[in-house]
C-alpha positions in Angstrom: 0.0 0.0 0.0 1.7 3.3 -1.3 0.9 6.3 1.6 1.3 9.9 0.0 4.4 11.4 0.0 5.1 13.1 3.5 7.7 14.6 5.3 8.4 15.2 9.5 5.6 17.3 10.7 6.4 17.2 14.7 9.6 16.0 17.0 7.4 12.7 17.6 7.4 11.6 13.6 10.9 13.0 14.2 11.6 10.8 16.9 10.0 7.8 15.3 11.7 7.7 12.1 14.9 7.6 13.8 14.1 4.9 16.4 13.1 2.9 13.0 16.3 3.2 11.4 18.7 3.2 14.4 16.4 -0.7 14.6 17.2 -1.4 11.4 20.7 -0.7 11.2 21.0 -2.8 14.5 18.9 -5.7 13.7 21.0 -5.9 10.3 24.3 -5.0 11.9 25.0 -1.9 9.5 25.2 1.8 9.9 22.5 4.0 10.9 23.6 6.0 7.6 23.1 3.2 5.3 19.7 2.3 6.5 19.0 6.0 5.9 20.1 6.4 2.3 18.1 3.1 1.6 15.3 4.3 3.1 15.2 7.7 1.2 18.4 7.4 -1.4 17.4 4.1 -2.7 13.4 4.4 -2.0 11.3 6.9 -0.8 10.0 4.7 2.4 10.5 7.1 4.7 8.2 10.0 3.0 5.8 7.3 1.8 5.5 4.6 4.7 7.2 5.6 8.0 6.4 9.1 8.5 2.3 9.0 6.7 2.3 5.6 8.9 3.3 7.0 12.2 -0.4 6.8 14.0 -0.9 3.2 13.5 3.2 2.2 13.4 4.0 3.9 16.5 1.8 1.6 18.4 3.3 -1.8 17.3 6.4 -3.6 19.1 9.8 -3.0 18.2 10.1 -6.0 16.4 6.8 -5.6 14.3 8.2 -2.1 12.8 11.5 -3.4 12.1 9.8 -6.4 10.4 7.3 -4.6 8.6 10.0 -2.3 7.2 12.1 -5.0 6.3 9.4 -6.7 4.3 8.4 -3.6 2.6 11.9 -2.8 1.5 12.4 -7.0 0.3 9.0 -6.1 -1.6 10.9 -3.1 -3.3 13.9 -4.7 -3.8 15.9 -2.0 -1.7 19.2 -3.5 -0.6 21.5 -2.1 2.0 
């Protein structure tokens, strides 16, 4: 499901977005950085899942975000 394009609104979406990909970069034992330029660089998940996602994201575990995102990204073919 493709979200619209949105960017940071508030220090909570701000907050969010970087608990996702300081997750992501741990649970795949990379750099925050690269898990940033794949998520925006290489895809525009940020602006069009995380951030227009936040409400309903925000209130899963941990491990359901990270897997979510991880799925999305396999679905997208965006490699770190």
């Amino acid at each position: 499901m493709q979200m619209p394009n949105q960017s940071i609104q508030n220090i909570e979406e701000l907050e969010f977005a970087i608990f996702c990909i300081e997750n992501i970069a741990a649970k795949l034992g990379v750099g925050a950085e690269k898990v940033y330029n794949a998520l925006t660089e290489k895809s525009n998940i940020l602006k069009e899942y995380i951030v227009p996602g936040y409400d309903v994201l925000h209130t899963q575990g941990k491990e359901y975000i990270v897997e979510d995102i991880l799925g999305l990204m396999q679905e997208r073919g965006v490699e770190i």
